[in-house]
C-alpha positions in Angstrom: 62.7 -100.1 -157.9 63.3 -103.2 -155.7 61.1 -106.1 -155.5 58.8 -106.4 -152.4 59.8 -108.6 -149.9 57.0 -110.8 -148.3 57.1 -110.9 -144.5 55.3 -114.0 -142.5 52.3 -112.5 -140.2 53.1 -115.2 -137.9 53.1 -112.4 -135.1 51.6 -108.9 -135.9 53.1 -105.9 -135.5 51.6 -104.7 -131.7 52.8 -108.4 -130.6 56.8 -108.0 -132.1 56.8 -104.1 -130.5 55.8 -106.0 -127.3 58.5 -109.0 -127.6 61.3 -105.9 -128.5 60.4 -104.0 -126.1 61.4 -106.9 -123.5 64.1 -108.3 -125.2 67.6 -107.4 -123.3 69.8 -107.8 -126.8 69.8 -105.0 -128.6 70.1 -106.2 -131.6 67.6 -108.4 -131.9 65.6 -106.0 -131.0 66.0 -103.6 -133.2 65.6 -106.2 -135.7 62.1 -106.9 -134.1 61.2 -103.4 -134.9 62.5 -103.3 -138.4 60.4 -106.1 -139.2 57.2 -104.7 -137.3 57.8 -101.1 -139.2 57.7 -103.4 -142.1 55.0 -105.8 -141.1 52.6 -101.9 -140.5 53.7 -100.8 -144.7 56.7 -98.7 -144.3 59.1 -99.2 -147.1 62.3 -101.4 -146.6 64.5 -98.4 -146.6 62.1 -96.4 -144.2 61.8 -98.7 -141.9 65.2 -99.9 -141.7 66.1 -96.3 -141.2 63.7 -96.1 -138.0 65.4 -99.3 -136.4 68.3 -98.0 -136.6 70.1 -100.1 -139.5 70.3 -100.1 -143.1 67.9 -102.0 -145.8 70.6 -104.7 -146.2 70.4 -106.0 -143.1 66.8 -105.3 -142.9 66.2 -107.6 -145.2 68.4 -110.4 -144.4 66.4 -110.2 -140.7 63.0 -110.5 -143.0 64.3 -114.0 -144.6 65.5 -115.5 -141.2 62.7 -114.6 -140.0 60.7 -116.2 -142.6 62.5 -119.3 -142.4 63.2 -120.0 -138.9 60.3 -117.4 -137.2 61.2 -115.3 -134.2 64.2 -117.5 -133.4 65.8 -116.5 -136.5 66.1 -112.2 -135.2 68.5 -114.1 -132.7 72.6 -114.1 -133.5 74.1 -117.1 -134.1 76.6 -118.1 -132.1 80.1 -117.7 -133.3 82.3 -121.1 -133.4 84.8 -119.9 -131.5 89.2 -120.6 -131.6 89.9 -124.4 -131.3 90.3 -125.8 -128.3 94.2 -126.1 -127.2 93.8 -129.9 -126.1 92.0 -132.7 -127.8 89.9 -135.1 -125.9 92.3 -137.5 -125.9 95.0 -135.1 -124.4 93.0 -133.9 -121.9 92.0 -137.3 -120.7 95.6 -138.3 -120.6 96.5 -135.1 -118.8 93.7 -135.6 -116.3 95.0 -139.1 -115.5 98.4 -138.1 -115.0 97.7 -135.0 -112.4 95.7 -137.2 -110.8 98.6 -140.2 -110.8 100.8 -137.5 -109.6 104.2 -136.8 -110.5 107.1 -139.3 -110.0 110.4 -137.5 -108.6 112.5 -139.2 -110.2 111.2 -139.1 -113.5 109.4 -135.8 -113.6 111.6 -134.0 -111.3 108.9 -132.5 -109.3 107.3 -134.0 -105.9 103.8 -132.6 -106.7 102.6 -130.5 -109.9 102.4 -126.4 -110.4 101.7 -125.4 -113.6 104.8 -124.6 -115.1 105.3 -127.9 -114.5 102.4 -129.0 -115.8 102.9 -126.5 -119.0 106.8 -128.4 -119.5 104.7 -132.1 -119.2 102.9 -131.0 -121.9 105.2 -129.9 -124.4 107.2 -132.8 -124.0 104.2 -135.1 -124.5 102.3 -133.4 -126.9 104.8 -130.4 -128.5 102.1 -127.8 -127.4 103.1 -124.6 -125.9 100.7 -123.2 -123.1 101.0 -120.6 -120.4 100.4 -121.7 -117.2 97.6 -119.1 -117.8 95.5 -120.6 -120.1 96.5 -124.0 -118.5 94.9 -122.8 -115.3 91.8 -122.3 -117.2 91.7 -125.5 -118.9 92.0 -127.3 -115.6 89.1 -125.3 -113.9 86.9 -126.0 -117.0 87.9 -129.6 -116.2 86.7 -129.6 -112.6 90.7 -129.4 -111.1 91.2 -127.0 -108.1 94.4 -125.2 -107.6 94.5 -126.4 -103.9 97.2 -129.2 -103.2 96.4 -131.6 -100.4 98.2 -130.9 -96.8 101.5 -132.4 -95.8 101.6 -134.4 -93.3 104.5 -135.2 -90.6 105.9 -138.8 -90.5 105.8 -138.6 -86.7 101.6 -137.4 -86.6 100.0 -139.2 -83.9 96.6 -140.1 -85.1 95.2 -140.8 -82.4 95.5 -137.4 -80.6 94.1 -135.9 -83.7 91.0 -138.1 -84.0 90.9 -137.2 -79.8 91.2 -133.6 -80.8 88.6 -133.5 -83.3 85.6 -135.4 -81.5 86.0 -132.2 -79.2 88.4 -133.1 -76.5 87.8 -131.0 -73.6 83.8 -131.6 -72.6 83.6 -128.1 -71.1 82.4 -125.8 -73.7 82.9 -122.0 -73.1 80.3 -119.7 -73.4 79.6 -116.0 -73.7 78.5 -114.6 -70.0 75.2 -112.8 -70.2 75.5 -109.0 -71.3 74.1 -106.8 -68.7 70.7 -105.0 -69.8 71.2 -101.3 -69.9 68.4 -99.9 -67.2 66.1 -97.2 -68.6 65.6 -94.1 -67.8 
């Protein structure tokens, strides 16, 4: 027969149903439940039965929950794969997109991300699909829009003319006739 496990009345039974009943992970709350079916007398086995999970698990939500309270019901977050750029290499990167590309030395007279993905593996001997580049670049704050070209022969003048509104005669909607009742 297995040893008794002691549970921490911190919150009673009612109060967990309550904070499960709320909760939007499932998981945690089921494991709120296990632990109030626990907290009311029902064996380990019983009451990991009526949660929906076995006594195992049961019992590792009991000694979370003893040592870090309610918080410790919660899952953990997982650590994740590596990021595919340090710090360093993203700082670098970020400096020279925002440099811009030399023609004569990149080959390029302004970045895509093939490009970007070539720059890289030359500099760093990392492989990335523009992809996942394209990611890393929003997550940096980059947008994928590329500033306008301009003609060598723009008159500046007209356009500053153009946009303080030019013409003073605005047009505007005639009146719609009101149908008569009846």
């Amino acid at each position: 027969m297995g040893r008794t496990l002691e549970i921490k009345d911190e919150l009673s039974a009612a109060e967990l149903r309550a904070l499960a009943a709320r909760e939007k992970a499932n998981r945690v709350a089921r494991r709120m439940l296990a632990v109030a079916n626990a907290l009311e007398g029902m064996s380990r086995a019983a009451a990991a039965r009526a949660a929906g999970m076995d006594r195992q698990a049961l019992r590792d939500a009991v000694v979370r929950y003893n040592a870090e309270g309610l918080a410790g019901l919660y899952d953990r977050p997982t650590p994740g794969r590596p990021q595919a750029l340090t710090e360093a290499e993203l700082a670098r990167l970020s400096e020279r997109i925002l440099r811009g590309p030399d023609p004569e030395t990149d080959g390029v007279s302004s970045w895509t991300l093939p490009d970007l993905c070539r720059w890289i593996e030359e500099h760093f001997d990392k492989r990335l699909p523009p992809q996942s580049l394209s990611r890393i670049l929003r997550r940096e704050g980059f947008s994928r829009q590329k500033t306008r070209p301009t003609h060598p022969k723009t008159d500046e003048k007209a356009q500053r003319r153009f946009e303080k509104g030019g013409s003073k005669r605005h047009w505007r909607a005639p009146p719609r006739p009101i149908p008569a009742s009846g």
